[in-house]
C-alpha positions in Angstrom: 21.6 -15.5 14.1 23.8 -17.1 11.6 23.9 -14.0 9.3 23.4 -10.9 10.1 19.7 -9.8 9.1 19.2 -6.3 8.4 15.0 -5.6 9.2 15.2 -3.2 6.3 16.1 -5.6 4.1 13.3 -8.0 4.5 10.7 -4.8 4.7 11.7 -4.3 1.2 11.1 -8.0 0.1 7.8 -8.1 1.3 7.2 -4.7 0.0 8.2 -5.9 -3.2 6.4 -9.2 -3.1 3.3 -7.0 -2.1 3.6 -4.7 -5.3 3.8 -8.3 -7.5 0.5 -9.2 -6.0 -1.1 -6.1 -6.3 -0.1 -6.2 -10.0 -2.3 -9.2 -10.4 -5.0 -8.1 -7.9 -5.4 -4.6 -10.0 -6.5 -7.1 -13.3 -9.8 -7.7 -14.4 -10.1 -11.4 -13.7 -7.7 -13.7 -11.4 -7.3 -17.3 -12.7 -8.1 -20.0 -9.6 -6.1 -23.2 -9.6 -6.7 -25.9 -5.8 -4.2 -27.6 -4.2 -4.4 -31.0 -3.1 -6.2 -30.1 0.6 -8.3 -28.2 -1.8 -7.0 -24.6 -1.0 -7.0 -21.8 -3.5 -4.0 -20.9 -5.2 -3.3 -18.3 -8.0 -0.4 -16.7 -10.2 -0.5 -13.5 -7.3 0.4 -16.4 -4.8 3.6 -17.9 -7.2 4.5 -14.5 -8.4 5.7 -13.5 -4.5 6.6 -17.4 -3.3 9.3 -16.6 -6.2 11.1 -12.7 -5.5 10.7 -13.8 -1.8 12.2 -16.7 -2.3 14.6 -15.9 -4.9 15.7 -12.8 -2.7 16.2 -14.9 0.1 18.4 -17.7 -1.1 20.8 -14.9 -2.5 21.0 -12.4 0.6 21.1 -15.6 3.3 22.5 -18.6 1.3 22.8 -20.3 4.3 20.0 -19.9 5.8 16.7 -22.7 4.8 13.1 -21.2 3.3 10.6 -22.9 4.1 7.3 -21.5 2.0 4.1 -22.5 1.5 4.2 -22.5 -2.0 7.5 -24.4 -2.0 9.0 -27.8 -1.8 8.6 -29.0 1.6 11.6 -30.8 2.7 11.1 -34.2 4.6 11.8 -33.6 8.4 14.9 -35.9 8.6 16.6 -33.1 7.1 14.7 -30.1 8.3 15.5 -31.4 11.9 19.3 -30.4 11.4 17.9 -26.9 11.0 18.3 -24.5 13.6 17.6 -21.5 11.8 14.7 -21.2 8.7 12.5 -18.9 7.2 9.1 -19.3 7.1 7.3 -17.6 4.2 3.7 -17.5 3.4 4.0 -15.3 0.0 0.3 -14.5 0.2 -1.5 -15.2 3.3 -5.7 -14.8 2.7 -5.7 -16.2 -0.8 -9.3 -16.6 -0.6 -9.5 -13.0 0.8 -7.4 -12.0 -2.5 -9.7 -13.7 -5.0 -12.9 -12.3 -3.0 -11.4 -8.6 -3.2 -11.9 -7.1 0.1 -8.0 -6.7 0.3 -7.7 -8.4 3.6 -4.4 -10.5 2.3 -0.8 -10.2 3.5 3.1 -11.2 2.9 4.1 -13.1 5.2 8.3 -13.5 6.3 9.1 -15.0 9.5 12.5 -16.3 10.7 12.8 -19.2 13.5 15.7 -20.0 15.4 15.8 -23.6 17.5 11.8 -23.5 17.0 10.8 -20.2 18.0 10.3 -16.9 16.1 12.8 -14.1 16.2 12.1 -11.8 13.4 8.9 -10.9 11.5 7.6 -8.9 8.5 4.3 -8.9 7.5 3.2 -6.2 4.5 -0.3 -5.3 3.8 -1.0 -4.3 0.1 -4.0 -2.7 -0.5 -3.2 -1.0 3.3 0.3 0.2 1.9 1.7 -1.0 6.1 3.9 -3.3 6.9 4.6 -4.7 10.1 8.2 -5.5 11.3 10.0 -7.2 14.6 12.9 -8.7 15.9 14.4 -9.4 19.0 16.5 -7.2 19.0 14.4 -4.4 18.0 11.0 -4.8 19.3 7.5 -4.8 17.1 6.9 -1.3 15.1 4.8 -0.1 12.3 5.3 1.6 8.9 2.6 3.2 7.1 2.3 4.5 3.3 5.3 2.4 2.6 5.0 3.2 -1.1 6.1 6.7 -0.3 8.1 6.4 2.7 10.4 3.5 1.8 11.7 5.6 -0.6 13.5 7.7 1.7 14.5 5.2 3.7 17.8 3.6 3.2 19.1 2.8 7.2 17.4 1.1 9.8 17.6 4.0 12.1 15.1 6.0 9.3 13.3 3.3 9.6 12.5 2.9 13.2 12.0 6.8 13.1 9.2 6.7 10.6 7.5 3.9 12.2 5.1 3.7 15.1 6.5 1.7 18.5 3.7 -1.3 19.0 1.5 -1.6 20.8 -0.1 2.1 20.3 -2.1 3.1 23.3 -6.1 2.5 22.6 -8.9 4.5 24.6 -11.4 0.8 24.4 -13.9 0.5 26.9 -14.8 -3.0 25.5 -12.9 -6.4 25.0 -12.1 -6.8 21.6 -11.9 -10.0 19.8 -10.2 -10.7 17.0 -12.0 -13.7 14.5 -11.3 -15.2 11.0 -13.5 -14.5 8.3 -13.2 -17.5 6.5 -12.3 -19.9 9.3 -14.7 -19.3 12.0 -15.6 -22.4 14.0 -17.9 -24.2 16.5 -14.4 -24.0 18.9 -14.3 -20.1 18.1 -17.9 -19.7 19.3 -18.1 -21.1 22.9 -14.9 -19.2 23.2 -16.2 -15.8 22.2 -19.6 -17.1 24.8 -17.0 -17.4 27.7 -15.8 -14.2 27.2 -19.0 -12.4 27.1 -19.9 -14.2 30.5 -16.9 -12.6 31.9 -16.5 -9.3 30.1 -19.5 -6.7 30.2 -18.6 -5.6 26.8 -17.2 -7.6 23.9 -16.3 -6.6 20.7 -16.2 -8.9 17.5 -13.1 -7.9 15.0 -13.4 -9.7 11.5 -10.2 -9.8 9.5 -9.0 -11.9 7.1 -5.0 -13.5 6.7 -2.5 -12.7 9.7 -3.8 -9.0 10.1 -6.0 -10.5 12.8 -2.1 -11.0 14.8 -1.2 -7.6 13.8 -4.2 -6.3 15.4 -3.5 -8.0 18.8 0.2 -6.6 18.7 -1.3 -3.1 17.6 -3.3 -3.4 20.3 -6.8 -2.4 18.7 -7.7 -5.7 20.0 -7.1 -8.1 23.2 -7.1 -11.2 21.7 -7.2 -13.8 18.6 -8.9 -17.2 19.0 -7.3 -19.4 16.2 -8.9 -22.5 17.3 -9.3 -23.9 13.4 -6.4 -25.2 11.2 -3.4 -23.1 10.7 0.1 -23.6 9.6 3.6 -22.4 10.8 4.0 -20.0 7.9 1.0 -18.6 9.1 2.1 -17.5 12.4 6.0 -17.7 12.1 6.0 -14.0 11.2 3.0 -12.9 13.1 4.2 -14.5 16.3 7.1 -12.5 16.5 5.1 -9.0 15.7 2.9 -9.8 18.7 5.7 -11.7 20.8 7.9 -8.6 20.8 5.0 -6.0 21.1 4.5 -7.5 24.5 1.8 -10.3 24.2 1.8 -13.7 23.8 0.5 -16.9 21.6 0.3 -20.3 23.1 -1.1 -23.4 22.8 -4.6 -23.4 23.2 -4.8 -26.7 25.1 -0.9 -26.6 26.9 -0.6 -23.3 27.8 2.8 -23.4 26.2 4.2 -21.1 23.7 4.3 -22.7 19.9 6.7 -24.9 18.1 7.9 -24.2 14.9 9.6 -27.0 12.2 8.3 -29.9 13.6 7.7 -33.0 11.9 4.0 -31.9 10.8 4.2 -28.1 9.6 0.7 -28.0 11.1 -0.3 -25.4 13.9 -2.3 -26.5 17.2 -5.1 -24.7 18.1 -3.7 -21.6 19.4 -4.6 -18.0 21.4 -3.1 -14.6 20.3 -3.1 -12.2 23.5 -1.9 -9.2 24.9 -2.1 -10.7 27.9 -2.6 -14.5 29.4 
Protein backbone atom coordinates (compact mmCIF):
# COMPACT_ATOMS: atom_id res chain seq x y z
CA UNK A 1 0.00 0.00 0.00
CA UNK A 2 1.09 3.49 -0.60
CA UNK A 3 0.36 4.65 2.95
CA UNK A 4 0.19 2.75 5.68
CA UNK A 5 -3.61 2.00 6.60
CA UNK A 6 -4.32 1.40 10.10
CA UNK A 7 -7.94 -1.08 10.08
CA UNK A 8 -8.84 0.82 13.17
CA UNK A 9 -8.87 3.83 11.54
CA UNK A 10 -11.26 3.14 8.89
CA UNK A 11 -13.57 1.13 11.56
CA UNK A 12 -13.98 4.36 13.11
CA UNK A 13 -15.00 6.18 9.82
CA UNK A 14 -17.64 3.99 9.11
CA UNK A 15 -18.59 3.87 12.62
CA UNK A 16 -18.96 7.42 12.42
CA UNK A 17 -20.57 7.67 9.12
CA UNK A 18 -23.05 4.98 10.51
CA UNK A 19 -23.97 7.20 13.63
CA UNK A 20 -24.65 10.31 10.89
CA UNK A 21 -27.12 8.08 9.29
CA UNK A 22 -28.70 6.85 12.09
CA UNK A 23 -29.22 10.45 13.13
CA UNK A 24 -31.41 10.92 10.13
CA UNK A 25 -32.91 7.39 10.27
CA UNK A 26 -34.09 8.00 14.05
CA UNK A 27 -36.38 11.28 12.56
CA UNK A 28 -39.90 11.21 11.91
CA UNK A 29 -39.94 11.61 8.08
CA UNK A 30 -36.76 11.13 5.54
CA UNK A 31 -36.95 13.55 2.49
CA UNK A 32 -36.53 11.29 -0.96
CA UNK A 33 -34.74 12.95 -3.81
CA UNK A 34 -33.85 10.19 -7.50
CA UNK A 35 -30.89 10.21 -9.38
CA UNK A 36 -30.67 10.17 -12.96
CA UNK A 37 -30.93 6.03 -13.23
CA UNK A 38 -33.80 6.74 -10.98
CA UNK A 39 -32.17 5.45 -7.63
CA UNK A 40 -33.20 6.83 -4.34
CA UNK A 41 -31.02 9.18 -2.59
CA UNK A 42 -31.45 11.11 0.64
CA UNK A 43 -29.62 13.60 3.17
CA UNK A 44 -28.58 10.07 5.37
CA UNK A 45 -26.78 9.11 2.00
CA UNK A 46 -24.76 12.84 1.59
CA UNK A 47 -24.40 13.25 5.25
CA UNK A 48 -21.77 9.97 5.30
CA UNK A 49 -20.53 10.34 1.36
CA UNK A 50 -19.10 13.72 3.20
CA UNK A 51 -17.22 12.58 6.89
CA UNK A 52 -16.11 9.46 4.77
CA UNK A 53 -14.97 11.37 2.33
CA UNK A 54 -13.69 14.28 4.05
CA UNK A 55 -11.87 11.80 6.55
CA UNK A 56 -10.33 10.13 3.85
CA UNK A 57 -8.76 12.82 1.76
CA UNK A 58 -7.14 14.16 5.03
CA UNK A 59 -5.69 10.77 6.60
CA UNK A 60 -4.54 9.36 2.84
CA UNK A 61 -4.07 12.47 0.69
CA UNK A 62 -2.61 10.53 -1.78
CA UNK A 63 -4.68 8.00 -2.16
CA UNK A 64 -8.09 8.59 -4.82
CA UNK A 65 -11.97 8.12 -3.41
CA UNK A 66 -13.98 6.98 -5.50
CA UNK A 67 -17.86 7.23 -3.97
CA UNK A 68 -21.03 6.76 -5.14
CA UNK A 69 -22.26 9.91 -4.12
CA UNK A 70 -19.24 11.62 -5.66
CA UNK A 71 -17.81 13.02 -8.80
CA UNK A 72 -16.82 10.26 -10.89
CA UNK A 73 -13.69 10.91 -12.55
CA UNK A 74 -13.43 10.11 -16.35
CA UNK A 75 -11.29 6.89 -16.83
CA UNK A 76 -8.42 8.44 -18.70
CA UNK A 77 -7.36 9.58 -15.44
CA UNK A 78 -8.64 6.92 -13.13
CA UNK A 79 -6.48 4.41 -15.27
CA UNK A 80 -3.18 5.97 -13.76
CA UNK A 81 -4.64 4.73 -10.46
CA UNK A 82 -3.26 1.92 -8.87
CA UNK A 83 -4.61 2.36 -5.52
CA UNK A 84 -8.50 3.92 -4.69
CA UNK A 85 -11.08 3.74 -2.35
CA UNK A 86 -14.26 2.70 -3.11
CA UNK A 87 -16.98 4.06 -0.89
CA UNK A 88 -20.63 3.45 -0.88
CA UNK A 89 -21.67 5.87 2.12
CA UNK A 90 -25.00 4.10 2.40
CA UNK A 91 -25.49 0.91 0.66
CA UNK A 92 -29.51 -0.20 0.79
CA UNK A 93 -30.87 3.28 0.42
CA UNK A 94 -34.17 1.84 -0.40
CA UNK A 95 -33.80 -0.50 2.66
CA UNK A 96 -33.08 2.86 4.74
CA UNK A 97 -36.19 4.76 3.51
CA UNK A 98 -38.38 1.36 3.94
CA UNK A 99 -37.08 1.04 7.76
CA UNK A 100 -36.24 -2.56 8.21
CA UNK A 101 -32.51 -1.39 8.93
CA UNK A 102 -31.02 -3.66 6.42
CA UNK A 103 -28.47 -0.69 5.11
CA UNK A 104 -24.71 -0.54 5.51
CA UNK A 105 -21.31 1.75 5.11
CA UNK A 106 -19.48 0.67 2.84
CA UNK A 107 -15.24 1.36 2.56
CA UNK A 108 -13.24 -0.70 0.38
CA UNK A 109 -9.68 -0.15 -0.87
CA UNK A 110 -8.31 -1.62 -4.39
CA UNK A 111 -4.98 -1.93 -5.38
CA UNK A 112 -4.04 -2.75 -9.34
CA UNK A 113 -7.92 -3.79 -9.54
CA UNK A 114 -8.49 -6.05 -6.78
CA UNK A 115 -9.63 -5.47 -3.21
CA UNK A 116 -7.31 -5.47 -0.29
CA UNK A 117 -8.94 -3.97 2.61
CA UNK A 118 -12.68 -3.82 3.70
CA UNK A 119 -15.01 -2.22 6.27
CA UNK A 120 -18.45 -2.53 6.23
CA UNK A 121 -20.63 -1.12 9.43
CA UNK A 122 -24.05 -2.01 10.21
CA UNK A 123 -26.13 0.70 12.08
CA UNK A 124 -29.13 -0.38 13.41
CA UNK A 125 -26.93 -4.01 14.10
CA UNK A 126 -24.22 -1.77 16.01
CA UNK A 127 -21.30 -4.66 13.85
CA UNK A 128 -19.05 -3.84 11.70
CA UNK A 129 -17.12 -5.99 9.49
CA UNK A 130 -13.33 -5.48 8.77
CA UNK A 131 -10.41 -7.16 6.50
CA UNK A 132 -7.28 -6.86 5.02
CA UNK A 133 -4.71 -8.75 3.62
CA UNK A 134 -2.71 -8.68 5.96
CA UNK A 135 -5.05 -9.38 8.72
CA UNK A 136 -7.64 -11.70 7.58
CA UNK A 137 -11.79 -11.08 7.80
CA UNK A 138 -13.05 -10.50 11.58
CA UNK A 139 -16.11 -9.20 13.33
CA UNK A 140 -16.94 -6.56 15.94
CA UNK A 141 -20.09 -6.39 17.71
CA UNK A 142 -21.81 -3.59 19.92
CA UNK A 143 -19.30 -1.21 18.48
CA UNK A 144 -20.97 1.68 20.18
CA UNK A 145 -19.67 0.36 23.50
CA UNK A 146 -16.69 -1.48 22.50
CA UNK A 147 -14.92 0.98 20.29
CA UNK A 148 -14.65 3.05 23.08
CA UNK A 149 -12.09 1.03 24.68
CA UNK A 150 -10.44 0.35 21.78
CA UNK A 151 -7.57 2.46 20.81
CA UNK A 152 -4.87 -0.31 19.06
CA UNK A 153 -5.37 -2.64 16.51
CA UNK A 154 -4.36 -5.54 18.67
CA UNK A 155 -7.68 -4.59 21.09
CA UNK A 156 -9.26 -4.73 18.20
CA UNK A 157 -8.58 -8.08 16.74
CA UNK A 158 -9.04 -9.34 20.45
CA UNK A 159 -12.66 -8.15 20.77
CA UNK A 160 -13.62 -9.35 17.50
CA UNK A 161 -14.66 -12.65 16.17
CA UNK A 162 -12.16 -14.57 13.52
CA UNK A 163 -14.57 -15.13 10.18
CA UNK A 164 -15.83 -17.44 9.20
CA UNK A 165 -17.49 -18.67 12.64
CA UNK A 166 -18.20 -22.34 12.53
CA UNK A 167 -22.13 -23.08 11.77
CA UNK A 168 -23.96 -26.50 12.82
CA UNK A 169 -26.38 -26.09 9.08
CA UNK A 170 -27.75 -29.16 7.82
CA UNK A 171 -29.06 -27.20 4.72
CA UNK A 172 -27.54 -25.03 1.86
CA UNK A 173 -28.09 -21.64 2.47
CA UNK A 174 -28.68 -19.01 -0.09
CA UNK A 175 -28.23 -15.68 0.29
CA UNK A 176 -30.80 -13.31 -2.13
CA UNK A 177 -31.54 -9.43 -2.49
CA UNK A 178 -34.53 -8.13 -1.36
CA UNK A 179 -35.07 -5.50 -3.69
CA UNK A 180 -33.14 -6.97 -6.65
CA UNK A 181 -34.28 -10.34 -7.10
CA UNK A 182 -34.42 -11.56 -10.66
CA UNK A 183 -35.55 -14.06 -13.35
CA UNK A 184 -31.40 -14.90 -13.44
CA UNK A 185 -31.62 -15.42 -9.49
CA UNK A 186 -34.43 -17.87 -9.85
CA UNK A 187 -33.28 -20.71 -12.22
CA UNK A 188 -30.19 -20.36 -10.09
CA UNK A 189 -31.75 -20.96 -6.68
CA UNK A 190 -33.91 -24.11 -9.03
CA UNK A 191 -30.40 -25.63 -9.88
CA UNK A 192 -29.43 -25.63 -6.53
CA UNK A 193 -32.47 -27.29 -5.14
CA UNK A 194 -31.92 -30.10 -7.94
CA UNK A 195 -28.61 -30.74 -6.44
CA UNK A 196 -28.98 -30.01 -2.76
CA UNK A 197 -31.65 -31.98 -0.61
CA UNK A 198 -32.15 -28.95 1.50
CA UNK A 199 -31.97 -25.31 0.50
CA UNK A 200 -32.38 -22.40 2.46
CA UNK A 201 -33.53 -18.87 1.22
CA UNK A 202 -31.61 -15.81 3.21
CA UNK A 203 -33.29 -12.31 2.43
CA UNK A 204 -31.02 -9.38 3.15
CA UNK A 205 -30.88 -6.12 1.96
CA UNK A 206 -27.37 -3.86 1.00
CA UNK A 207 -23.92 -5.81 1.24
CA UNK A 208 -24.96 -7.76 4.46
CA UNK A 209 -25.87 -10.55 2.07
CA UNK A 210 -21.59 -10.64 1.44
CA UNK A 211 -21.10 -10.46 5.06
CA UNK A 212 -23.25 -13.43 5.52
CA UNK A 213 -21.27 -15.66 3.04
CA UNK A 214 -17.86 -14.57 4.81
CA UNK A 215 -19.74 -15.22 8.26
CA UNK A 216 -20.53 -18.24 7.09
CA UNK A 217 -24.35 -18.40 8.08
CA UNK A 218 -24.71 -18.95 4.44
CA UNK A 219 -22.94 -20.78 1.30
CA UNK A 220 -23.53 -18.58 -1.22
CA UNK A 221 -24.78 -15.12 -2.80
CA UNK A 222 -26.26 -15.08 -6.39
CA UNK A 223 -25.92 -11.29 -7.55
CA UNK A 224 -26.91 -11.98 -11.00
CA UNK A 225 -28.84 -8.32 -11.22
CA UNK A 226 -26.94 -4.87 -11.62
CA UNK A 227 -24.46 -3.92 -9.08
CA UNK A 228 -21.63 -1.54 -8.91
CA UNK A 229 -17.90 -1.66 -7.69
CA UNK A 230 -18.60 0.32 -4.55
CA UNK A 231 -20.92 -2.30 -3.89
CA UNK A 232 -18.62 -5.02 -3.65
CA UNK A 233 -15.18 -3.33 -3.33
CA UNK A 234 -15.49 -3.64 0.47
CA UNK A 235 -17.46 -6.77 0.67
CA UNK A 236 -15.19 -8.59 -1.64
CA UNK A 237 -12.37 -8.32 0.58
CA UNK A 238 -14.52 -9.40 3.89
CA UNK A 239 -15.40 -12.59 2.05
CA UNK A 240 -12.03 -12.89 -0.01
CA UNK A 241 -10.06 -13.01 3.22
CA UNK A 242 -12.60 -15.08 5.23
CA UNK A 243 -11.68 -17.78 2.80
CA UNK A 244 -14.35 -17.74 -0.10
CA UNK A 245 -14.54 -16.39 -3.21
CA UNK A 246 -16.51 -13.98 -5.75
CA UNK A 247 -16.15 -14.35 -9.49
CA UNK A 248 -17.65 -13.63 -12.48
CA UNK A 249 -20.73 -15.31 -13.02
CA UNK A 250 -20.18 -16.07 -16.68
CA UNK A 251 -15.83 -16.25 -16.69
CA UNK A 252 -15.23 -17.90 -13.73
CA UNK A 253 -12.70 -15.24 -13.01
CA UNK A 254 -12.38 -13.21 -10.00
CA UNK A 255 -13.77 -9.27 -10.45
CA UNK A 256 -12.24 -6.18 -11.70
CA UNK A 257 -12.34 -3.11 -10.03
CA UNK A 258 -11.79 0.67 -11.82
CA UNK A 259 -12.58 -0.13 -15.11
CA UNK A 260 -13.70 2.04 -17.62
CA UNK A 261 -17.60 1.31 -16.68
CA UNK A 262 -17.84 1.29 -12.72
CA UNK A 263 -20.49 -1.31 -13.43
CA UNK A 264 -20.26 -4.93 -11.89
CA UNK A 265 -20.91 -8.26 -13.97
CA UNK A 266 -23.13 -10.66 -12.83
CA UNK A 267 -21.36 -12.17 -10.13
CA UNK A 268 -21.38 -15.33 -7.35
CA UNK A 269 -20.41 -14.79 -3.59
CA UNK A 270 -19.17 -18.36 -2.19
CA UNK A 271 -17.52 -20.06 0.44
CA UNK A 272 -16.51 -22.31 -1.88
CA UNK A 273 -16.43 -22.65 -6.00
Amino acid sequence: METVIQILNIVNIAFKAGQEILDVYNTDTVNVEFKNDESPLTIADKKSHHLIYNQLVNDYPHIPVISEEGVIIDYAQRSHWKTAWLVDPLDGTKEFIKRNGEFTVNIGLIENGTPVLGVIYCPVLDSIYFASSEIGSYKLTDCTENLKEIDTEETLLALSQKLPIDTNRESFAIAVSRSHFSSDTEAYIQAKREQHQHVELVTSGSSIKMCLVAEGKVDVYPRLSYSMEWDTAAGEAIVKYSGGHVFNFTTKEPLQYNKPQLKNPFHIVTRSK
